[in-house]
GUVO-134256 format. One record per atom (N, C-alpha, C): residue number from 1; atom name; x negated, y, z negated. Coordinates in nm, 4 decimals, padded with zeros to 6 digits. Layout:
% residues N
NUM, CA, X, Y, Z
...
This chain:
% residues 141
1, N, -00.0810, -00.1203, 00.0000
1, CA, 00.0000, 00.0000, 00.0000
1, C, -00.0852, 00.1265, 00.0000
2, N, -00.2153, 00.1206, -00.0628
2, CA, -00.2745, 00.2558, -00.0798
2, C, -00.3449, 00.2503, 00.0304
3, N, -00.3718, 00.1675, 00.1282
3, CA, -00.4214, 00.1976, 00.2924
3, C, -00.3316, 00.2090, 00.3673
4, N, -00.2128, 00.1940, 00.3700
4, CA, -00.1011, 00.2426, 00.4176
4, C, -00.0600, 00.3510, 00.3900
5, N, -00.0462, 00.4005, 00.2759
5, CA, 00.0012, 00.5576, 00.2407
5, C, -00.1415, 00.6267, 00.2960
6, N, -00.2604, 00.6014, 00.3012
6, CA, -00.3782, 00.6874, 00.3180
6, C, -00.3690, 00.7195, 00.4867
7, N, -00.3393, 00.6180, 00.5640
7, CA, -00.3448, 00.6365, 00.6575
7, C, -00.1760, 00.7303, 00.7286
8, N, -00.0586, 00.6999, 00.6357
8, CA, -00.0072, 00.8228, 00.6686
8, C, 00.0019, 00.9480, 00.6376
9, N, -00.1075, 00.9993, 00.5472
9, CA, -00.1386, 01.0720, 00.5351
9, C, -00.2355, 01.1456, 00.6859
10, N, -00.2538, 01.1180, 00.7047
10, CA, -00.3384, 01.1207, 00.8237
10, C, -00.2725, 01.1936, 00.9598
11, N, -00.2071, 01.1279, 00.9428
11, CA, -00.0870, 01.1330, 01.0609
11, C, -00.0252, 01.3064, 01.0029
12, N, 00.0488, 01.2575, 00.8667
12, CA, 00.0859, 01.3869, 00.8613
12, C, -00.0318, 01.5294, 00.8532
13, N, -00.1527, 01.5339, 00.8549
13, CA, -00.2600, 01.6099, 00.8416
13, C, -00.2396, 01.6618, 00.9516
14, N, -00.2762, 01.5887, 01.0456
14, CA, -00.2633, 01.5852, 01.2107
14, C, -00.1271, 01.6730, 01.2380
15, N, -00.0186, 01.6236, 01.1892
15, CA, 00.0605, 01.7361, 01.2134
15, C, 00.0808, 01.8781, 01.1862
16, N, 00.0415, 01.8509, 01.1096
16, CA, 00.0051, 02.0003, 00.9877
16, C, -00.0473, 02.0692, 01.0508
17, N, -00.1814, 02.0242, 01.1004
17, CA, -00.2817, 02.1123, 01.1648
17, C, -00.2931, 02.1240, 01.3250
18, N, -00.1870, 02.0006, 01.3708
18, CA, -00.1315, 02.0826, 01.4952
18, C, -00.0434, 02.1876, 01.5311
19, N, 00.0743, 02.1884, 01.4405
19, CA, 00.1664, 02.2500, 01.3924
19, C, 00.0988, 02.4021, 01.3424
20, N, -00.0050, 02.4002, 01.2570
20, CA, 00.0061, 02.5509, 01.1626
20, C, -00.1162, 02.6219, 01.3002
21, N, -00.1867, 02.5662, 01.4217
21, CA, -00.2217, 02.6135, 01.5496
21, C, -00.1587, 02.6887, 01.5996
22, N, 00.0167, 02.6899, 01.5817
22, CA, 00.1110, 02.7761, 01.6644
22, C, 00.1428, 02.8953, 01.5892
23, N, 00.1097, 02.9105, 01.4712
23, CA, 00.1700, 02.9829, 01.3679
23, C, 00.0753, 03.1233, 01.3623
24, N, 00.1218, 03.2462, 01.3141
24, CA, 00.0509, 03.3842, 01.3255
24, C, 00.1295, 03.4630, 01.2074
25, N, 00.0380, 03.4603, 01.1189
25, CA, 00.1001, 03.5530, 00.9506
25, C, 00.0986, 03.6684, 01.0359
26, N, 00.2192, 03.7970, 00.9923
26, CA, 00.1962, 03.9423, 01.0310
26, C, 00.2079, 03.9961, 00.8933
27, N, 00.1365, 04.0836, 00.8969
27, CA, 00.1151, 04.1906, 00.7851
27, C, 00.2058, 04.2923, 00.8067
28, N, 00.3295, 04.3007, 00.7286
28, CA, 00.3963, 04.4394, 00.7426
28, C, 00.4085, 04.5528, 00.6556
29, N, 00.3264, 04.6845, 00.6880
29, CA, 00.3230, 04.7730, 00.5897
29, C, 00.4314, 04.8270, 00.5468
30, N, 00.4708, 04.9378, 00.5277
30, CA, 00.5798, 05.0413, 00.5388
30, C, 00.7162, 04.9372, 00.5523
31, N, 00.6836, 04.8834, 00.6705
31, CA, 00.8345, 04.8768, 00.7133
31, C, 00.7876, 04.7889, 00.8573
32, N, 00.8919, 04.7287, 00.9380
32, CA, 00.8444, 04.6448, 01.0368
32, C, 00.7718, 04.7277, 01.1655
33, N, 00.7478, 04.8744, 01.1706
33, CA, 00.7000, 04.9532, 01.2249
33, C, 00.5838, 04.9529, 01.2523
34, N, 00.4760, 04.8783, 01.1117
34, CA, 00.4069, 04.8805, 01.0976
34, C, 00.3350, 04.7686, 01.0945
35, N, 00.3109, 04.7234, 01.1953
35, CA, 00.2785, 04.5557, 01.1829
35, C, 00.1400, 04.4606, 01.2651
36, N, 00.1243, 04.4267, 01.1928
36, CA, -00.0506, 04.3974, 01.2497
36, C, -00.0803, 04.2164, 01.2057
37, N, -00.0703, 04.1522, 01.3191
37, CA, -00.1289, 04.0153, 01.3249
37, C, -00.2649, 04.0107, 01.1923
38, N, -00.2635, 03.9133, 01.1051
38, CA, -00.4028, 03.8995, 01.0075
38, C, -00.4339, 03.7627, 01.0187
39, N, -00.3212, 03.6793, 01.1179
39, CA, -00.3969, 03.5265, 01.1124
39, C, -00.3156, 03.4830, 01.2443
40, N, -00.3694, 03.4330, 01.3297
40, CA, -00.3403, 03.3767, 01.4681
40, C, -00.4161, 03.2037, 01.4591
41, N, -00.3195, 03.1318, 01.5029
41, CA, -00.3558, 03.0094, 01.5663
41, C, -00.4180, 02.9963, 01.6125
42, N, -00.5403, 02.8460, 01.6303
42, CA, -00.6292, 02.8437, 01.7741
42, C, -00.4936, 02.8311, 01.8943
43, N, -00.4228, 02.7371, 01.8779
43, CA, -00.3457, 02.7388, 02.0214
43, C, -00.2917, 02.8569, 02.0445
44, N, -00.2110, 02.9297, 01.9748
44, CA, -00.1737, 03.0565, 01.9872
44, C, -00.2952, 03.1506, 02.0719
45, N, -00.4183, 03.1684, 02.0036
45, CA, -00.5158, 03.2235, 02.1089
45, C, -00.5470, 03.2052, 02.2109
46, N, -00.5591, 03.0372, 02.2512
46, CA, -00.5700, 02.9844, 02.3759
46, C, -00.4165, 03.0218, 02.4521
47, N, -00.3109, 03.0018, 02.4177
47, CA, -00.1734, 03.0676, 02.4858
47, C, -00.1898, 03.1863, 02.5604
48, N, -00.2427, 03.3067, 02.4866
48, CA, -00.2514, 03.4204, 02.4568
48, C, -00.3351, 03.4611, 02.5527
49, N, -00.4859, 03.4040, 02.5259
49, CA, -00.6091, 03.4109, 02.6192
49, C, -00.6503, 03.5248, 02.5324
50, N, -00.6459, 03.5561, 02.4134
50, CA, -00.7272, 03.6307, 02.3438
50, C, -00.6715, 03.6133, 02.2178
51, N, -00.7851, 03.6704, 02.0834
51, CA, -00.7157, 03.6252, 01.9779
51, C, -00.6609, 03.7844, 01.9196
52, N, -00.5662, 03.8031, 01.8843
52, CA, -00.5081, 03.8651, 01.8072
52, C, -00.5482, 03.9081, 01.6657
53, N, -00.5562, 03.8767, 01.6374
53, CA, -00.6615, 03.8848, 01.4984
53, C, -00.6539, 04.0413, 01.4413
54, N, -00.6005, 04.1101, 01.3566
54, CA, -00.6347, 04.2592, 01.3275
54, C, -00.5702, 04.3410, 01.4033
55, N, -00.4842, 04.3196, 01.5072
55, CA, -00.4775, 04.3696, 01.6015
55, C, -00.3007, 04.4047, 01.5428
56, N, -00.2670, 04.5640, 01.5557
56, CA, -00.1622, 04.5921, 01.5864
56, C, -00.0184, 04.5723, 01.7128
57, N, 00.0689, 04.5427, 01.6588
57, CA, 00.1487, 04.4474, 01.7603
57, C, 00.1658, 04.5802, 01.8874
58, N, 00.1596, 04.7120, 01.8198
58, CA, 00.1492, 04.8260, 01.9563
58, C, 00.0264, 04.8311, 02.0085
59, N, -00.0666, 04.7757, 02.0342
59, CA, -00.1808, 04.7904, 02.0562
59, C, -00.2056, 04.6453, 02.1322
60, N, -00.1014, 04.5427, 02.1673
60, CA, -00.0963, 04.4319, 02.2074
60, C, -00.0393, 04.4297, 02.3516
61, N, 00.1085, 04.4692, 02.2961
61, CA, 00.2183, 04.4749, 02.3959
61, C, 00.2669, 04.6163, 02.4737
62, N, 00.3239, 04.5977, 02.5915
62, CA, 00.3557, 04.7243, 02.5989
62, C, 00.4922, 04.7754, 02.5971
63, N, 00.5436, 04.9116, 02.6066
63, CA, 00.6090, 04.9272, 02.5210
63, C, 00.7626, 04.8873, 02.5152
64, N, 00.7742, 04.8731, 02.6450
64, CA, 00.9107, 04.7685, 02.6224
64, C, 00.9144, 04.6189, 02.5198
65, N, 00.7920, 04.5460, 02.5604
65, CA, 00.7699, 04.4518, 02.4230
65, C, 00.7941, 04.4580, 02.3101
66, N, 00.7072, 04.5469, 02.2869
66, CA, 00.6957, 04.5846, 02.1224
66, C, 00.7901, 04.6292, 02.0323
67, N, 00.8734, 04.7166, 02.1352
67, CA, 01.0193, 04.7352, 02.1108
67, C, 01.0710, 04.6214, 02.0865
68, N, 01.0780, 04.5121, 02.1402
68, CA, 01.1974, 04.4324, 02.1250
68, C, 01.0860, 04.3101, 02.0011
69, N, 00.9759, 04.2935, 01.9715
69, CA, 00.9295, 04.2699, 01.8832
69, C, 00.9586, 04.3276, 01.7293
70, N, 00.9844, 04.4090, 01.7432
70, CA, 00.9991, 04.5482, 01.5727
70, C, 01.1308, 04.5095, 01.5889
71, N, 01.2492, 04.5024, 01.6786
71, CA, 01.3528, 04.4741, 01.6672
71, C, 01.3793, 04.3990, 01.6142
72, N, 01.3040, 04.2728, 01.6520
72, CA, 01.3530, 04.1367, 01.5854
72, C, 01.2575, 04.1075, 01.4461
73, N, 01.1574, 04.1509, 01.4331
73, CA, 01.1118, 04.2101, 01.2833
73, C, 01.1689, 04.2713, 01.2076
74, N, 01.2722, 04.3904, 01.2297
74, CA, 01.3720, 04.4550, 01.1349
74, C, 01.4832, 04.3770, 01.1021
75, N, 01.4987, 04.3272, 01.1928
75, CA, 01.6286, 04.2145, 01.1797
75, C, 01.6473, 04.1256, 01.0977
76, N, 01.4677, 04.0177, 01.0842
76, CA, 01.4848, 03.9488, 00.9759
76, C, 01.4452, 03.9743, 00.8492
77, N, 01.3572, 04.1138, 00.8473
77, CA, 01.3881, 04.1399, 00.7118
77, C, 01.5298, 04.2325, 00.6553
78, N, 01.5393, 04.2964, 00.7287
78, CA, 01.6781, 04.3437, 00.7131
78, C, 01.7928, 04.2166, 00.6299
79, N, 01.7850, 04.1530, 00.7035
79, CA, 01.9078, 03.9834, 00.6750
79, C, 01.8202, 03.9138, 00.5963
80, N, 01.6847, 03.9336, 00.5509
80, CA, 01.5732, 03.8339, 00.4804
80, C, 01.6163, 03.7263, 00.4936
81, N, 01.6383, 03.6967, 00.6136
81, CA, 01.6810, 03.5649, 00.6942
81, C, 01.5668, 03.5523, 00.8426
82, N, 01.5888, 03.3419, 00.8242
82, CA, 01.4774, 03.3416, 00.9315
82, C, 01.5386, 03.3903, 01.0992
83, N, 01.4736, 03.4193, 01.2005
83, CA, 01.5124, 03.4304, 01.3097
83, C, 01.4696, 03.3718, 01.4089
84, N, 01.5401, 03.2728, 01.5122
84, CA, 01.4874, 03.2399, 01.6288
84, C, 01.5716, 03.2819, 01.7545
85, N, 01.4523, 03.2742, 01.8684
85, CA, 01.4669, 03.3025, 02.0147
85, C, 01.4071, 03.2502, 02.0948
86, N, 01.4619, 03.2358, 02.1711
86, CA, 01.4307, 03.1554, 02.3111
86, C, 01.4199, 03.3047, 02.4097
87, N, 01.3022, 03.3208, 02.4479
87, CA, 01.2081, 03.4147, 02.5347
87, C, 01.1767, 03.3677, 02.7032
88, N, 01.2753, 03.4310, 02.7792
88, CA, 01.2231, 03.3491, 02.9281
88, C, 01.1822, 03.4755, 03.0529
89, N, 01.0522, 03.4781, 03.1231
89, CA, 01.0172, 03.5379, 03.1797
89, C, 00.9819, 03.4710, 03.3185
90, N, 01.0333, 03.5827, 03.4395
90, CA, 01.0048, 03.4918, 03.5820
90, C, 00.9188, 03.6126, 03.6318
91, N, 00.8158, 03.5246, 03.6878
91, CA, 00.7475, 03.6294, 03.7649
91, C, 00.6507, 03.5277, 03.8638
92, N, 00.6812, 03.5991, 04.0184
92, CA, 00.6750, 03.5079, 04.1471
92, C, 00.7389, 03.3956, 04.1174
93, N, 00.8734, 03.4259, 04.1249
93, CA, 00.9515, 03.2712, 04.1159
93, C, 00.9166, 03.2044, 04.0530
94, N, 00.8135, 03.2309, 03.9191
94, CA, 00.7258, 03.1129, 03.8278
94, C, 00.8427, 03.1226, 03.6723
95, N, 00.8913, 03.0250, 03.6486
95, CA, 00.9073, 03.0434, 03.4925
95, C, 00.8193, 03.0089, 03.3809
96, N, 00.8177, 03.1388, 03.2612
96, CA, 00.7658, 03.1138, 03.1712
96, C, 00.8418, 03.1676, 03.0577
97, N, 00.8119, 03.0540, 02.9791
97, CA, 00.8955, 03.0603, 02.8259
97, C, 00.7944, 02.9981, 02.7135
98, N, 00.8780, 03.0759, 02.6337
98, CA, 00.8540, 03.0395, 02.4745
98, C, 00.9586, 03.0424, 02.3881
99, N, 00.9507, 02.9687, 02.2369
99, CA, 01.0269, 02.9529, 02.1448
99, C, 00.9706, 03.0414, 02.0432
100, N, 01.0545, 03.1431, 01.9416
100, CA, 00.9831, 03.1929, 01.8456
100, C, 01.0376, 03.1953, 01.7110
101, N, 00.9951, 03.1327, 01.5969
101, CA, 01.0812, 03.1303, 01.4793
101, C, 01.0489, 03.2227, 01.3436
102, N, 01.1203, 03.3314, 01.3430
102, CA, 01.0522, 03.3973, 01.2319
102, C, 01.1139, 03.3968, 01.0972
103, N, 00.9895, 03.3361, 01.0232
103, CA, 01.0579, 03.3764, 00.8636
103, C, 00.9850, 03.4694, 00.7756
104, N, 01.0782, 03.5518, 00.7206
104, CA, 01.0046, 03.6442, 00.6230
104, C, 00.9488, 03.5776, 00.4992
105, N, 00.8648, 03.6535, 00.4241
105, CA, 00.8166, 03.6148, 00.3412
105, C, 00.7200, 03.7287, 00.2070
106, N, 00.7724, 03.6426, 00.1092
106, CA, 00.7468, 03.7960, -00.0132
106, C, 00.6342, 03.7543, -00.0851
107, N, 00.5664, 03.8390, -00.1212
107, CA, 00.4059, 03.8427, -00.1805
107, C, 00.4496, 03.8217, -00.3301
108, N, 00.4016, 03.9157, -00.4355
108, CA, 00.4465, 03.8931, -00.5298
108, C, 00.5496, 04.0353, -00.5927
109, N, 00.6476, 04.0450, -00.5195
109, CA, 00.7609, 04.1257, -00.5570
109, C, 00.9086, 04.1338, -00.4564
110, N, 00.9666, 04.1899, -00.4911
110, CA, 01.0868, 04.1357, -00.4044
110, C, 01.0756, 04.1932, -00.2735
111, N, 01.0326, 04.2452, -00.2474
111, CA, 01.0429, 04.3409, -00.0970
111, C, 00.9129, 04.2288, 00.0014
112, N, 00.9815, 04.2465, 00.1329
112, CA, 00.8796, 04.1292, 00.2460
112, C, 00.7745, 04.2272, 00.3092
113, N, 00.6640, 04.1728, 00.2728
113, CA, 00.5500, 04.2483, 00.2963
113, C, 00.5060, 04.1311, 00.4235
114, N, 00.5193, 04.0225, 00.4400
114, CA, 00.4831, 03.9404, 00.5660
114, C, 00.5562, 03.8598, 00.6738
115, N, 00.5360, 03.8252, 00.7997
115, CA, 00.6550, 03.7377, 00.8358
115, C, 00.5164, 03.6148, 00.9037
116, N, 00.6022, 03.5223, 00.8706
116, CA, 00.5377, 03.3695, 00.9155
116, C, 00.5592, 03.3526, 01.0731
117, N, 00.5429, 03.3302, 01.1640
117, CA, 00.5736, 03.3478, 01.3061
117, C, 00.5199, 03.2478, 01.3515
118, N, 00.6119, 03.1324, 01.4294
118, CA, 00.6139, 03.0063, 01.4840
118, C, 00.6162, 03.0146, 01.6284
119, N, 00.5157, 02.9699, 01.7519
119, CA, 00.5584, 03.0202, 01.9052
119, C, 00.5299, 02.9257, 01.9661
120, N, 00.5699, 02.8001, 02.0634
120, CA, 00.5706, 02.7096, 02.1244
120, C, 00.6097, 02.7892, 02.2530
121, N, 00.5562, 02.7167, 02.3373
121, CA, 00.5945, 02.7434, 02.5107
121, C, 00.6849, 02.6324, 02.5133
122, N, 00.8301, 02.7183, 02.6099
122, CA, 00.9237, 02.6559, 02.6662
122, C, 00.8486, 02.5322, 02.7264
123, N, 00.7537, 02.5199, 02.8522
123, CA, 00.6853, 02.4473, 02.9040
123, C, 00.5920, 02.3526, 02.8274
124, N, 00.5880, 02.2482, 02.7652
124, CA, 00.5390, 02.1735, 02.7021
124, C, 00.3871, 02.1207, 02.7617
125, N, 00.3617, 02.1847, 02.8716
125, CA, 00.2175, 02.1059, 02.9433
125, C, 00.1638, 02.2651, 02.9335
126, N, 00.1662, 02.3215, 02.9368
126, CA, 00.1240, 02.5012, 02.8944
126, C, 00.0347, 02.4800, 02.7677
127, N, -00.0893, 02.4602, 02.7727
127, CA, -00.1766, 02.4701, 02.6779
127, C, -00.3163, 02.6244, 02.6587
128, N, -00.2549, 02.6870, 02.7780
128, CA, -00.3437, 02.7793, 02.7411
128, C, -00.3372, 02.9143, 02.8379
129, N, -00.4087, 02.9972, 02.8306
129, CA, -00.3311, 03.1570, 02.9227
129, C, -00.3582, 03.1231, 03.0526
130, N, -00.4529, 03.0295, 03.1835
130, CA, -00.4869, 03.0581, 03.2661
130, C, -00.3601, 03.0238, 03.3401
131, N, -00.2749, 02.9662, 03.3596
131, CA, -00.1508, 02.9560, 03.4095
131, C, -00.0470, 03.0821, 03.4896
132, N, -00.0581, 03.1358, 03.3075
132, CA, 00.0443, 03.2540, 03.3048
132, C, -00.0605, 03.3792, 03.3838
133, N, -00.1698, 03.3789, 03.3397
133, CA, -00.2459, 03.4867, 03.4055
133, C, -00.2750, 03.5029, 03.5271
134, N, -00.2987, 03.3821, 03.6116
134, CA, -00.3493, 03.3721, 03.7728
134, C, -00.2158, 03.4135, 03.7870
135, N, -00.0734, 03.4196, 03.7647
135, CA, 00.0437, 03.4448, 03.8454
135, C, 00.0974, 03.5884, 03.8081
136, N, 00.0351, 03.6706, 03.6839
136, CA, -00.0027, 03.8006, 03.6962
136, C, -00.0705, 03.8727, 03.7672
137, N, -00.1694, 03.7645, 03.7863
137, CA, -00.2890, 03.8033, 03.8672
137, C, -00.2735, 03.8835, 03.9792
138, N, -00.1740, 03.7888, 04.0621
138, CA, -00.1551, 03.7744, 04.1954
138, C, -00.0366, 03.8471, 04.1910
139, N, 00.0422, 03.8932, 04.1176
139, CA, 00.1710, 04.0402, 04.0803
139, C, 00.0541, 04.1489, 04.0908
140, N, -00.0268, 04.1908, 04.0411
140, CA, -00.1150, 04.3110, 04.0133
140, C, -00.1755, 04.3290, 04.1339
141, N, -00.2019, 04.2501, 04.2024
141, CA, -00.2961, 04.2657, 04.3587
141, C, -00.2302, 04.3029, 04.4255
């Protein structure tokens, strides 16, 4: 039994640490206005094609994004409820998607100073930015 439980342990590790890859703590100051990535996933970076890290979410996206990012940041702390969305973007007839699950989360007082942020690609074989980027690429030229 104790090489059996050891070895599912294992398994669940493996998940854990495939799983907490997708995940990105945000730091929210003030208010969801104010909001700055402090921990990004490796897969999330590889998604991304850069890491986020420190980086203000206006200083990421542009500004139609970011807008609708703070939106859905006010929202769930507003409701201090979690939030998900299904995100779908076409560009050259290409689809691209993602899943995003946000839960707030309180430090040590009642007010949400962070949100936990979960992001899977709609596309399940999507392991990393060169995909999404060559078909920007070729929009920008």
């Amino acid at each position: 039994d104790v090489e059996r439980s050891r070895g599912l342990g294992d398994v669940y590790k493996r998940q854990v640490k495939e799983f907490a890859s997708h995940l990105a703590l945000v730091d929210l100051e003030a208010n969801p206005k104010c909001a700055r990535y402090v921990l990004v996933g490796k897969n999330l970076k590889r998604l991304l094609g850069k890491d986020l890290t420190n980086m203000a979410i206006e200083d990421v996206y542009p500004p139609d994004t970011f807008k609708e990012i703070y939106d859905v940041f006010s929202k769930t702390v507003h409701e201090r409820t979690a939030t998900f969305y299904q995100r779908s973007y076409v560009v050259l007839g290409k689809q691209f998607g993602y899943y995003r699950l946000i839960l707030p989360l309180r430090l040590n007082s009642d007010a949400l100073r962070r949100l936990l942020i979960g992001i899977y690609p709609t596309d399940y074989k999507m392991t990393d930015a060169s995909g999404w980027q060559k078909t920007v690429d070729k929009l920008l030229r």
